[in-house]
Structure formats: structure tokens, C-alpha cells
N, C-alpha and C positions, 0 to 999 in steps of 0.2 A: 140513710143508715149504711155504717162502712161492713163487710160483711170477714171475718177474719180468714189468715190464708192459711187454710190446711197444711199447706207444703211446710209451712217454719217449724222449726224448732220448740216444742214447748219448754217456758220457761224452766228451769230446777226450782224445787222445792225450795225457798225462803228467799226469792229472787223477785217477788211482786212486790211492786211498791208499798203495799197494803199490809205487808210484814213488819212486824215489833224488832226494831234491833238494841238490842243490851249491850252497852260497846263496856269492857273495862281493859284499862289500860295501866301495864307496869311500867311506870313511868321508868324506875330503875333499869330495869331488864333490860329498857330498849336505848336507854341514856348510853349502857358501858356496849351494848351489842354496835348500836351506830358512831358510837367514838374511835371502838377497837377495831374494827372492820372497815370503816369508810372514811375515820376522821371527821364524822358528820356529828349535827345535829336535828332531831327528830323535830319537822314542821306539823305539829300538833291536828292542824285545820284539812290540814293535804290527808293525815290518818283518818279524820273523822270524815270525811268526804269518799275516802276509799273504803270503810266500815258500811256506811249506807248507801251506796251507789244506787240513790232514789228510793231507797226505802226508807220509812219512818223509824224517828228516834225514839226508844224506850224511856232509856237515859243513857249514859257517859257515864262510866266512872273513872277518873286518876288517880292514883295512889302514889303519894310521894313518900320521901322520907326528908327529916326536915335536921339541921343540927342545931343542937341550943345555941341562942344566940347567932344564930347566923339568918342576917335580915334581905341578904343578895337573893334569896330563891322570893321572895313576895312576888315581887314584880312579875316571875315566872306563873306564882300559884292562880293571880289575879288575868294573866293571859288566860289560864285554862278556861278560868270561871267566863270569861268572855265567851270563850269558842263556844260554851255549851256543857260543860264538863264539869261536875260535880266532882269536887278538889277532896279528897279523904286524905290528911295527915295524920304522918306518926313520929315520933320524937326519935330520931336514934340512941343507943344507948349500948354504953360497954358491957361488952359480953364478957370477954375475960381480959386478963394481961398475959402473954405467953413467958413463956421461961426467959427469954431474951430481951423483955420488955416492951414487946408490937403491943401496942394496942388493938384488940378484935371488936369491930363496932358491931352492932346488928338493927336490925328495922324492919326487920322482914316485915313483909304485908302478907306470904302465901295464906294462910290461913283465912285474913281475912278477906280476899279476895273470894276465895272458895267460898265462905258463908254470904259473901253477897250477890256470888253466881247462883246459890242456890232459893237465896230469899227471893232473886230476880225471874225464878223461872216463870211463876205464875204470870207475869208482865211483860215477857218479850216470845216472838216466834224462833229467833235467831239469839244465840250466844255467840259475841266476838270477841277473842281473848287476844290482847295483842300483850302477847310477853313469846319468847320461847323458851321457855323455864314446862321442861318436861314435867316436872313435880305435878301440872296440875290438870295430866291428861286423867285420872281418874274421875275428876269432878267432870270433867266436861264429858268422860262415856256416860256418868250419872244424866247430864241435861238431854244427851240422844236418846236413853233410856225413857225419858221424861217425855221424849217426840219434839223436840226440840232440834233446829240445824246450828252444829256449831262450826263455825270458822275463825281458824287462828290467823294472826298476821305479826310474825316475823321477819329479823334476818336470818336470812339460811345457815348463815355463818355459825349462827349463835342458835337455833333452834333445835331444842330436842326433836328426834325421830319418830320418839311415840306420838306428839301434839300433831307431827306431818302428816304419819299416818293416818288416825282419827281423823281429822279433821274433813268438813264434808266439801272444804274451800279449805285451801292453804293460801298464803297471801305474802310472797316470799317481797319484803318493804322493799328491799337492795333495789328492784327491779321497778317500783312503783315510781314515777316520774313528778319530781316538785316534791317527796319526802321528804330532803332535807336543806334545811333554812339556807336562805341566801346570803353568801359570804362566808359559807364554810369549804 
């Protein structure tokens, strides 16, 4: 029988392998953050690897936005469904026409993101919000409230201040090594 060493470091709260992690993922947020910032693309496998660093998976969620008729992202949705990741789409759709003629699309997912952090609390120890879309620091002081550990994982680039500060683990991606796909 090994006998454990006083001297180390006790692990932080939601850092045992034996913790519930609830990963959800804005696929958007992080698609334009790692294009604009790095010219990169986000390696799906390397995030969810970095989300659990040995802890157990709750579930995965990714949230796309999809455009009619456009059959180029499948191949993408069906990688997710691979990794582990329960694929949630939503149909884009015209928000307005501006005076000049732009077309304004919209697909937002915040909202339902938010109702599935909160459906999820009963099921996980850890909340991972990988977007940096400040919008959705209220929900996640709701999950610490809750006694729940939340950590976000961004680019710093693109990351609201309020999700850094909150956050009980920031997880700045720029700096996470194998993030993004090979060949970008």
C-alpha cells in the first residue's frame, strides 16, 4: 500500500479524475476568433482533450449554425459526432436587409446554450464554456452559485474580460499546443 505525500500540492477543486465535465462548444465564436487571430482552424479532438485533462465526460456539446442548402459543413458535423460531441444545429436565417442592401444573417445559439448549461447542471461537477462571447458570464456565475467549477477556454484575442475574470480556469486556446488542424 503506496502511502500519499503530504508535501504535494492538493489537487484544486474539479481537478480529480472522478469529476463530471459538461464541455459546450461555440463552434462560431471560436471558428471567426481562430481564423481572425491566428489564420487557424480549431482541432476539435486537441479542445476536448484539453476540456478533460483526465476527467470524465458528462457530455460535449457543439452548436453550429448551418446555411440552407449548404451540404460542405456535413462532413464537418459528422467529424464532431465522431469525437464524442453531440452536434446541436441551427438553420441561419435573415435578420434584416439594411438600407444599403447587406444582408444581416443571424443563428445565434446564446440563448440556447444558456438553457443547456443550466439543464446540465444536475450532471456535471465542472462547467466548460469554450466560446469568448462575454454574453454568457451571467449564466456561468448562476453554475458557481449552483457549487459547480466553471472554466472557460478561449482566444485571448477574442475573449470577454468578465468570462476571464470568473472563471475558476481560464484556458487562453492561442497558447494550447496541437489546437489547430494541421495544414493551416
Amino acid at each position: 500500500m503506496q502511502t500519499a505525500d503530504t508535501r504535494a500540492p492538493k489537487p484544486a477543486p474539479g481537478e480529480g479524475p472522478e469529476q463530471r465535465v459538461a464541455l459546450y462548444v461555440d463552434t462560431q465564436n471560436l471558428y471567426y476568433a481562430a481564423r481572425d487571430a491566428f489564420d487557424g482552424s480549431v482541432d476539435y479532438q486537441t479542445l476536448l482533450e484539453t476540456a478533460l485533462r483526465g476527467r470524465r465526460l458528462a457530455h460535449a456539446n457543439a452548436y453550429v449554425v448551418e446555411r440552407e442548402g449548404d451540404t460542405t459543413a456535413h462532413g464537418f458535423f459528422g467529424k464532431l459526432n465522431s469525437l464524442g460531441y453531440r452536434v446541436k444545429r441551427r438553420k441561419v436565417r435573415v435578420h434584416r436587409v439594411d438600407d444599403d442592401g447587406a444582408v444581416r444573417l443571424e443563428g445565434d445559439w446564446d440563448m440556447g446554450i444558456a438553457a443547456d448549461i443550466v439543464r446540465g447542471l444536475g450532471h456535471a461537477d465542472v462547467v466548460v464554456l469554450a466560446s469568448g462571447d462575454g454574453d454568457f458570464a451571467p449564466i456561468l456565475e448562476l453554475a458557481q452559485e449552483e457549487g459547480k467549477r466553471v472554466e472557460v477556454m478561449a482566444f485571448r484575442e477574442a475573449a470577454g474580460q468578465a468570462l476571464q475574470d470568473l472563471a475558476d480556469r481560464f484556458v487562453a486556446l492561442g497558447d494550447v499546443p496541437g489546437i489547430f488542424l494541421a495544414g493551416r
